[in-house]
LOKE-544873 format. One record per atom (N, C-alpha, C): residue number from 1; atom name; x, y, z; residue in one letter. Coordinates in steps of 0.1 Angstrom, whole numbers. Example, Ala and Ser with C-alpha at 12.3 -4.5 7.8 and 13.67 -1.06 7.14 Angstrom:
BEGIN
REC pos site    xx    yy    zz code
REC   1    N   132   -57    78    A
REC   1   CA   123   -45    78    A
REC   1    C   132   -33    78    A
REC   2    N   128   -22    71    S
REC   2   CA   137   -11    71    S
REC   2    C   129     0    79    S
This chain:
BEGIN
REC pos site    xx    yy    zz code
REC   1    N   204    41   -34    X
REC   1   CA   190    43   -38    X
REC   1    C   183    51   -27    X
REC   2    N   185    48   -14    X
REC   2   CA   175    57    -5    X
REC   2    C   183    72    -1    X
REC   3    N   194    69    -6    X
REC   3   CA   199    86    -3    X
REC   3    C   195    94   -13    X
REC   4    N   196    89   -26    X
REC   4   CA   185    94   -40    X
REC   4    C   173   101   -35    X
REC   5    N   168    91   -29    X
REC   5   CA   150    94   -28    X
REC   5    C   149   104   -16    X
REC   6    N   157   105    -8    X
REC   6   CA   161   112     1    X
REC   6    C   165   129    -4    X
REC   7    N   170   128   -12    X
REC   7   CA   179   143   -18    X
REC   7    C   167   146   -28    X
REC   8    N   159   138   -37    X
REC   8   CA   148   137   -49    X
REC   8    C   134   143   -34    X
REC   9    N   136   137   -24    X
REC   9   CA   122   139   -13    X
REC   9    C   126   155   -11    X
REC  10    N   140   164    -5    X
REC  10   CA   142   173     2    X
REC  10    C   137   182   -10    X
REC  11    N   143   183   -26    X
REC  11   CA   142   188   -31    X
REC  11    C   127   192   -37    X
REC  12    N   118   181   -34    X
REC  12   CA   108   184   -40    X
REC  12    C    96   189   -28    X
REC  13    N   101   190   -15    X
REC  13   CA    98   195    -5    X
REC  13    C   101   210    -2    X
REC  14    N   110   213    -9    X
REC  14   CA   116   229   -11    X
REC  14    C   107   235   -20    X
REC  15    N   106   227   -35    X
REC  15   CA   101   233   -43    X
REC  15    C    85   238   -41    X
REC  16    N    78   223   -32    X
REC  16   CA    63   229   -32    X
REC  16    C    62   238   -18    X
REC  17    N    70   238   -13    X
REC  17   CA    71   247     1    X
REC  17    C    70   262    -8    X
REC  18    N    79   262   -19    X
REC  18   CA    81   278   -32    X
REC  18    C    65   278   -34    X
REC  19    N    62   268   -40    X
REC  19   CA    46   270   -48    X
REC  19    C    38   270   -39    X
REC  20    N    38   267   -22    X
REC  20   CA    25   268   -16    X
REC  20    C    28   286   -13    X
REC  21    N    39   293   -11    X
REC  21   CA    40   303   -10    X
REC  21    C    33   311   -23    X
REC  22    N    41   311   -35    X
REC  22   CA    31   320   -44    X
REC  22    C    19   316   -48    X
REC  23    N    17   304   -43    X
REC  23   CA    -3   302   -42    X
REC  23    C    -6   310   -31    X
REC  24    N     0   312   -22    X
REC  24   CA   -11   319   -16    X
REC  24    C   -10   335   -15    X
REC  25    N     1   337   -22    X
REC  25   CA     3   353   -29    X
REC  25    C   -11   354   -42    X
REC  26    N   -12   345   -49    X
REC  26   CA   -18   346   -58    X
REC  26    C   -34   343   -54    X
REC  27    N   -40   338   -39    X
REC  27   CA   -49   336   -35    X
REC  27    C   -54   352   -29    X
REC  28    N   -39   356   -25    X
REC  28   CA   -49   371   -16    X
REC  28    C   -53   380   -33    X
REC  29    N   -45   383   -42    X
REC  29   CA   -46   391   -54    X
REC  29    C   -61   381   -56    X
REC  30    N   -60   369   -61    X
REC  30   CA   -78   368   -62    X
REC  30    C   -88   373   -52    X
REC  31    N   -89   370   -43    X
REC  31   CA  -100   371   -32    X
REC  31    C  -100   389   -31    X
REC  32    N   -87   399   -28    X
REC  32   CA   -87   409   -31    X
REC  32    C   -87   422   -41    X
REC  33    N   -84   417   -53    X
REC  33   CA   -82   424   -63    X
REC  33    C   -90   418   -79    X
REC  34    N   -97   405   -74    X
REC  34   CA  -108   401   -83    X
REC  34    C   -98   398   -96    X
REC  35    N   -86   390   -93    X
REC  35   CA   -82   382  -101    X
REC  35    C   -86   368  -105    X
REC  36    N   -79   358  -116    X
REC  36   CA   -84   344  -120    X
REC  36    C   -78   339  -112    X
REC  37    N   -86   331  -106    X
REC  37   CA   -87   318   -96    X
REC  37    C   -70   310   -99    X
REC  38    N   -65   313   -91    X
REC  38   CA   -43   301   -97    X
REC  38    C   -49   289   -98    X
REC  39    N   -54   283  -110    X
REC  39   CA   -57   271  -104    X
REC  39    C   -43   264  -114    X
REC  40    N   -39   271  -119    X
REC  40   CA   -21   257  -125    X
REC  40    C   -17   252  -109    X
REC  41    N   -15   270  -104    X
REC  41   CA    -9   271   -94    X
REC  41    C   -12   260   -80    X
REC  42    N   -23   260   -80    X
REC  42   CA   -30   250   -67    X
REC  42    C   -24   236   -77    X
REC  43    N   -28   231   -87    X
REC  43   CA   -26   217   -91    X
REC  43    C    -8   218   -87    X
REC  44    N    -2   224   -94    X
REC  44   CA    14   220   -87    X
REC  44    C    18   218   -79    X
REC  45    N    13   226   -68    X
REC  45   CA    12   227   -57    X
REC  45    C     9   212   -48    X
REC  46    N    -5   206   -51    X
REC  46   CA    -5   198   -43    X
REC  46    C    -2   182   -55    X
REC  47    N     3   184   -63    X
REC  47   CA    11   176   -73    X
REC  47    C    23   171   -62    X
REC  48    N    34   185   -59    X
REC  48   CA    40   184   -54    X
REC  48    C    42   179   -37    X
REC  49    N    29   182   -32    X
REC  49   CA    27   172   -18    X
REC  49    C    24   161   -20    X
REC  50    N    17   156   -30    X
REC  50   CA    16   142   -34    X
REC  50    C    24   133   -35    X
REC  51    N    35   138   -44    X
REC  51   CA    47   137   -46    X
REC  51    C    62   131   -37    X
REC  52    N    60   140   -29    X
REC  52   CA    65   140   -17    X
REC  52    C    60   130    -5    X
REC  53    N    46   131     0    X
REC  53   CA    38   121     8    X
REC  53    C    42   111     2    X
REC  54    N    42   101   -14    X
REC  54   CA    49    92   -19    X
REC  54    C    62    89   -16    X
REC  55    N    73    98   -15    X
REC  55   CA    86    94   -18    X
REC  55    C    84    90     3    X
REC  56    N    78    97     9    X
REC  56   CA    82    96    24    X
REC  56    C    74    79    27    X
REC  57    N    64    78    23    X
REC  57   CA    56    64    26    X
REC  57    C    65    52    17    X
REC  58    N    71    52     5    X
REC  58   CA    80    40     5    X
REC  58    C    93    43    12    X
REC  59    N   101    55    11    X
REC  59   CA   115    51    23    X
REC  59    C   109    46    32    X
REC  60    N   101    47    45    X
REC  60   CA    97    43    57    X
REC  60    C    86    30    59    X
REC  61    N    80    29    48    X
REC  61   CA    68    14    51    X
REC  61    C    76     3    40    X
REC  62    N    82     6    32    X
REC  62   CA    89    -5    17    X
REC  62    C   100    -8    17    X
REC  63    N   110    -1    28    X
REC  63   CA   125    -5    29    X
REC  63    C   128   -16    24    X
REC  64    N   135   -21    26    X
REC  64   CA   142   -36    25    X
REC  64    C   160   -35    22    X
REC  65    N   168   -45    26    X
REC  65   CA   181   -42    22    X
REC  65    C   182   -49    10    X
REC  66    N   177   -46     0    X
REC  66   CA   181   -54   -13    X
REC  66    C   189   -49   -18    X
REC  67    N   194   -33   -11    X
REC  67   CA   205   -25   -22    X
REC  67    C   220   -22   -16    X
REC  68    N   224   -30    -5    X
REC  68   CA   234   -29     0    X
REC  68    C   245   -38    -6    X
REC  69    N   253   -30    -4    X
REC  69   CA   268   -34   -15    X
REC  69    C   282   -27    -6    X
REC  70    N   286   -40    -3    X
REC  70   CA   302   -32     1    X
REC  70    C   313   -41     5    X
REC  71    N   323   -37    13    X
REC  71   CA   337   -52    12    X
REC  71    C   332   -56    29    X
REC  72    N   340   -68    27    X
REC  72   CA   337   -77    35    X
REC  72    C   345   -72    50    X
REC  73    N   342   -68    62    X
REC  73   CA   344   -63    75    X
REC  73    C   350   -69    80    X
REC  74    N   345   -85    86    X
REC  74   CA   350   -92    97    X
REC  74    C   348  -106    88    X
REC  75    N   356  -116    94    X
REC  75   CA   356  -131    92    X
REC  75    C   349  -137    91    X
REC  76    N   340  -145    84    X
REC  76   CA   330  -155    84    X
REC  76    C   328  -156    96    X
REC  77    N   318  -160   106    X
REC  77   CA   320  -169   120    X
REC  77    C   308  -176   113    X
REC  78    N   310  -191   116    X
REC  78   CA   303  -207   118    X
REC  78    C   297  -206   130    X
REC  79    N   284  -205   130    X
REC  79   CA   276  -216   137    X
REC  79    C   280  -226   140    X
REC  80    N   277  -230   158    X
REC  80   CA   283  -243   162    X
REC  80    C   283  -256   152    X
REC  81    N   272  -255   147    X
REC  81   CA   270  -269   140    X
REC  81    C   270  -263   126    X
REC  82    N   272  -252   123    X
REC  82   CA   280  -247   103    X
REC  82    C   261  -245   100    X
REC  83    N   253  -244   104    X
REC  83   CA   240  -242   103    X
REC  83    C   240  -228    91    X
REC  84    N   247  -221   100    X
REC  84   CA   243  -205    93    X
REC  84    C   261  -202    95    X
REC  85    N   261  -192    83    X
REC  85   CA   272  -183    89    X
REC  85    C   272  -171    86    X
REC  86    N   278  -160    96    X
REC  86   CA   275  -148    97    X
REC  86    C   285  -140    90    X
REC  87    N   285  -133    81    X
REC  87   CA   294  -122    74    X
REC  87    C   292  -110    75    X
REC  88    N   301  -101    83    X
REC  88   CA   299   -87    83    X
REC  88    C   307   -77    71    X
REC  89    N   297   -70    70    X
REC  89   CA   301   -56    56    X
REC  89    C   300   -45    61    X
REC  90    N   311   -38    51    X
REC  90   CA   311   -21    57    X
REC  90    C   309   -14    42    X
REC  91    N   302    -3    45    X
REC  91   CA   305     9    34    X
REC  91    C   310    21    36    X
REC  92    N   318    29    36    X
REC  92   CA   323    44    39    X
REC  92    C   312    48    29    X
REC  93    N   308    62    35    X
REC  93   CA   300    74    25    X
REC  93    C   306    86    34    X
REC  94    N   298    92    24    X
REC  94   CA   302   112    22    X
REC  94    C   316   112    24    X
REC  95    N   321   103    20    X
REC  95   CA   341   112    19    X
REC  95    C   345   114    30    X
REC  96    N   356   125    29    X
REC  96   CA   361   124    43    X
REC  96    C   355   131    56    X
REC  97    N   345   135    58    X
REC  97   CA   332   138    70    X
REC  97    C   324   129    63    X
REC  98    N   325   120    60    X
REC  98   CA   313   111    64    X
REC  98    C   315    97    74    X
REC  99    N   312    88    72    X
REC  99   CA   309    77    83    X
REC  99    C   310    60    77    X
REC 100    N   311    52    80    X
REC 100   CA   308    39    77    X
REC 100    C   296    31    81    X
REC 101    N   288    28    69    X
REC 101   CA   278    18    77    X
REC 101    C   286     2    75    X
REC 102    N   280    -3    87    X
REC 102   CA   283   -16    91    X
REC 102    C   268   -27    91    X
REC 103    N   268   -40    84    X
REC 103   CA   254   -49    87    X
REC 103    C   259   -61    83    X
REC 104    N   252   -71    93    X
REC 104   CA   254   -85    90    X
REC 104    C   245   -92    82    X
REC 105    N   252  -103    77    X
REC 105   CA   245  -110    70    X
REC 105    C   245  -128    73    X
REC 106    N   233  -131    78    X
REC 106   CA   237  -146    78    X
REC 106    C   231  -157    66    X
REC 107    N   241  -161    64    X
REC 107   CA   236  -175    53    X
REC 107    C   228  -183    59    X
REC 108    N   218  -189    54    X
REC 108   CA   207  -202    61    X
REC 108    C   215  -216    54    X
REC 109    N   222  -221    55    X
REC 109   CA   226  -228    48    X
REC 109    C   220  -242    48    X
REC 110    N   209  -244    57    X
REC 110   CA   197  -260    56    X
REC 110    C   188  -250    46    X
REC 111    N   186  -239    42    X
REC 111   CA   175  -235    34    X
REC 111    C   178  -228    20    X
REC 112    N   188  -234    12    X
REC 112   CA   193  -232    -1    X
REC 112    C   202  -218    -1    X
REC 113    N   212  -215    12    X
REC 113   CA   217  -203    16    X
REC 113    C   212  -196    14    X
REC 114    N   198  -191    17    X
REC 114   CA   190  -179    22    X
REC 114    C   199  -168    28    X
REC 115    N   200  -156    22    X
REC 115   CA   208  -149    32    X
REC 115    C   198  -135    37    X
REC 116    N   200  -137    49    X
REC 116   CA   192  -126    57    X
REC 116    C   205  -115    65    X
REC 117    N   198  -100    63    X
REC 117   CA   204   -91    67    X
REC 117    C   196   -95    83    X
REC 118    N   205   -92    91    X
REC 118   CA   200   -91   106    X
REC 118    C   208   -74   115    X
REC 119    N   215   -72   112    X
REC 119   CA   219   -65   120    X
REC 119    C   227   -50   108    X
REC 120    N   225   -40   116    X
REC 120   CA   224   -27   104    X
REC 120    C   228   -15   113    X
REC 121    N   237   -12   114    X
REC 121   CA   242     3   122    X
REC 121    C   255     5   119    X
REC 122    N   254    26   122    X
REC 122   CA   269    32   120    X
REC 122    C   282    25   124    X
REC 123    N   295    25   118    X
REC 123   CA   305    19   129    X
REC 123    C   303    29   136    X
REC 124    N   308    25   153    X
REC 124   CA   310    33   167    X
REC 124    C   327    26   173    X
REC 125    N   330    19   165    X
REC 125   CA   342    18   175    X
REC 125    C   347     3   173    X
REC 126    N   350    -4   183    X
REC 126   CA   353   -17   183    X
REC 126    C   339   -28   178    X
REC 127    N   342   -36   168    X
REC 127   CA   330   -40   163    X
REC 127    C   334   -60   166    X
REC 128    N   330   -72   165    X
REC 128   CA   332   -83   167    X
REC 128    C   321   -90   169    X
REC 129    N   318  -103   165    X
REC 129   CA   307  -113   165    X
REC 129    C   312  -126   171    X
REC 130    N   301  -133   175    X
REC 130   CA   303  -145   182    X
REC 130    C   292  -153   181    X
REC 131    N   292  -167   181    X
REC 131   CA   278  -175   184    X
REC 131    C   281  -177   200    X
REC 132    N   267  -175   205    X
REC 132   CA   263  -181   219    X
REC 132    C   254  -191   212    X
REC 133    N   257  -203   209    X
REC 133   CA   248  -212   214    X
REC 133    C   247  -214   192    X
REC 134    N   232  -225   190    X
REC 134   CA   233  -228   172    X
REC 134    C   226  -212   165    X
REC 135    N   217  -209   177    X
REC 135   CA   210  -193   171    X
REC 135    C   207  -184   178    X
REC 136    N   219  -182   185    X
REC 136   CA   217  -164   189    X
REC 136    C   232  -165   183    X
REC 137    N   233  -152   177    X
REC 137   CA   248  -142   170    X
REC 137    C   246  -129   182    X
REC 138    N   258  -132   188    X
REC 138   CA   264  -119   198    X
REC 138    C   270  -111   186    X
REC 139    N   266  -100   185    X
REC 139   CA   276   -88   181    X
REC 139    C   275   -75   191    X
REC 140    N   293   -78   191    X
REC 140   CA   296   -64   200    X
REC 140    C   303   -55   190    X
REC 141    N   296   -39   195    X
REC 141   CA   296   -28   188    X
REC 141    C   300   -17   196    X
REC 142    N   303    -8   193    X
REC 142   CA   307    -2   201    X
REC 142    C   321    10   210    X
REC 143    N   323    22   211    X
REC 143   CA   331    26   214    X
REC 143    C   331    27   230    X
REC 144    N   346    26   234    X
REC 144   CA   346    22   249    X
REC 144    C   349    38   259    X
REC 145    N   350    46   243    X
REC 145   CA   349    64   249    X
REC 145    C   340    67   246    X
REC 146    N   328    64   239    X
REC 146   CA   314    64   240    X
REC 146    C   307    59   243    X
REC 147    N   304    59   257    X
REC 147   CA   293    47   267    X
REC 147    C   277    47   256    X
REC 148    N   274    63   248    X
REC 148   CA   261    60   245    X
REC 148    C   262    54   229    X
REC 149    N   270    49   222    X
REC 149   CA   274    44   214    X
REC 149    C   273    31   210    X
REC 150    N   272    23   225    X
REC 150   CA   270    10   224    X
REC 150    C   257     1   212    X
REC 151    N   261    -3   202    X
REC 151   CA   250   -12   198    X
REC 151    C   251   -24   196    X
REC 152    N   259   -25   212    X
REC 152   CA   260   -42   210    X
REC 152    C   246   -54   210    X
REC 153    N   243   -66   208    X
REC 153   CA   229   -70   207    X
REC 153    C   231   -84   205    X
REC 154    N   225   -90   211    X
REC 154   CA   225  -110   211    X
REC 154    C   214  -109   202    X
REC 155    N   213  -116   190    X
REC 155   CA   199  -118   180    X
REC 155    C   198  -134   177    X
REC 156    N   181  -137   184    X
REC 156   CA   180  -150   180    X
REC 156    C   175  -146   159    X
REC 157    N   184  -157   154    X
REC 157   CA   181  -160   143    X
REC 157    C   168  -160   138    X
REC 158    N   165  -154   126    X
REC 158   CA   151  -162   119    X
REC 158    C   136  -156   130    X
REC 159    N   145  -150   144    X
REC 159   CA   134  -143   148    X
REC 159    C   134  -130   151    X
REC 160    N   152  -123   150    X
REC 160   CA   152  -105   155    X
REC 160    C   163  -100   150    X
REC 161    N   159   -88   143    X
REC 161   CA   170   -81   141    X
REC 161    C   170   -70   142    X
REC 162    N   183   -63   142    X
REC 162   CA   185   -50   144    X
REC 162    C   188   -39   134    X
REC 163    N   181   -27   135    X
REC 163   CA   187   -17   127    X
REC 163    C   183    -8   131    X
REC 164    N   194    -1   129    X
REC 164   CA   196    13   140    X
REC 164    C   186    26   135    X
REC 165    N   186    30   130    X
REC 165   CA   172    40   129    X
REC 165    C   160    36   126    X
REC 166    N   161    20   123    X
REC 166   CA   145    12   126    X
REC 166    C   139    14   115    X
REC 167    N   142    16   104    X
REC 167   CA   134    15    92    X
REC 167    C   129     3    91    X
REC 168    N   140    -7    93    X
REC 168   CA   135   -28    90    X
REC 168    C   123   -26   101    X
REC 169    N   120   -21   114    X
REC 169   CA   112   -26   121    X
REC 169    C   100   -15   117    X
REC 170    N    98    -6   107    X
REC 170   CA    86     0   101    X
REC 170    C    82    -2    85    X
REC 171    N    89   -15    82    X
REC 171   CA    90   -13    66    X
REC 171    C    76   -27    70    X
REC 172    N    69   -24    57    X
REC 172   CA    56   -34    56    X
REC 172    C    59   -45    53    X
REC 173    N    70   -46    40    X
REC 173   CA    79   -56    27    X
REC 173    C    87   -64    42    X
REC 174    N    87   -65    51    X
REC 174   CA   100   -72    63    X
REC 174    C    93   -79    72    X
REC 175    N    82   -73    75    X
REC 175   CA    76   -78    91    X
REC 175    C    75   -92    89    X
REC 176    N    75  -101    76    X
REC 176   CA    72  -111    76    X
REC 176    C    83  -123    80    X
REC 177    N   100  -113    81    X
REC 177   CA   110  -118    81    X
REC 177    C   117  -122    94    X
REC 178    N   107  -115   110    X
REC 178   CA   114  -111   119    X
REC 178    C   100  -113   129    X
REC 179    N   104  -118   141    X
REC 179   CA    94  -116   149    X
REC 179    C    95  -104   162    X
REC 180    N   110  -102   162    X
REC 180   CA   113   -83   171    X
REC 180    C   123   -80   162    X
REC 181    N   121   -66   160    X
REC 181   CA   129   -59   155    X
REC 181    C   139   -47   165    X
REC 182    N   143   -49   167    X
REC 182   CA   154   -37   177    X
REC 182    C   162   -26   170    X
REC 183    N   160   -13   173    X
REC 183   CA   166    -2   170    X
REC 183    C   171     8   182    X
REC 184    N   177    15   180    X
REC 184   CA   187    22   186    X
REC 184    C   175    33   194    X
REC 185    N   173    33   207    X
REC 185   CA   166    43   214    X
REC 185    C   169    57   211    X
């Protein structure tokens, strides 16, 4: 869905980029040559910024992972006392140049298995999870021929999570879910 809105945002960003250009071909011919005022021309025009200002303010303030879907990555790991358990997912996209996303997901299992995404970035390399302790989840990420690759991260539960280009920590629909959000510098 957000690569949709994404490809739906570029293209309608091209298009009024076309129409602010022949509005203002059509603004020198009025002011110069005592033509009728473009006014379709102006409405399309900022139809189309409107448009666009829309599609940019929900990808970035309304995220949410409600639309992630893919096979299962890594092993269940239990919480010391089976509290929560953490399940990692992968997706491949764009075919063969493209990439794998990787994000965890932990079950609340005292809270009618609530499941919360916590953790959201590209694979980089060697990936693995751990509990330190009933709520922090160690996950190590990471390529060991890519020092700046690393997105490894300890997350206390129920209070921080991570995602790597930081949409969860600018989406408005989340802030209620998370007390730090961590993204990739």
């Amino acid at each position: 869905m957000n690569l949709v809105l994404n490809v739906i945002g570029f293209l309608i960003f091209i298009a009024t980029g076309l129409l602010y250009l022949i509005l203002i071909l059509k603004l020198i011919l009025f002011f110069f040559k005592k033509r009728d005022f473009p006014k379709k021309m102006l409405l399309a025009s900022l139809s189309g910024t409107v448009v666009f200002f829309c599609i940019f303010v929900y990808t970035n303030y309304f995220f949410t992972f409600g639309n992630l879907k893919g096979e299962p990555f890594w092993f269940p790991v239990a919480s010391p006392t089976g509290q929560y358990t953490a399940n990692a997912f992968a997706k491949p996209y764009g075919g063969a140049t493209g990439g794998v996303k990787i994000w965890v997901n932990v079950i609340h299992h005292e809270e009618n298995d609530r499941v919360q995404t916590v953790y959201y970035s590209e694979a980089k390399g060697h990936f693995s999870m751990s509990w330190k302790g009933e709520e922090v989840l160690s996950i190590s990420h990471g390529g060991q021929n890519y020092p700046d690759s690393d997105r490894s991260i300890e997350l206390k539960i129920g209070k921080e999570i991570y995602h790597e280009n930081g949409l969860a920590c600018t989406s408005l629909i989340m802030e209620d879910e998370y007390e730090e959000c961590y993204q990739n510098q």
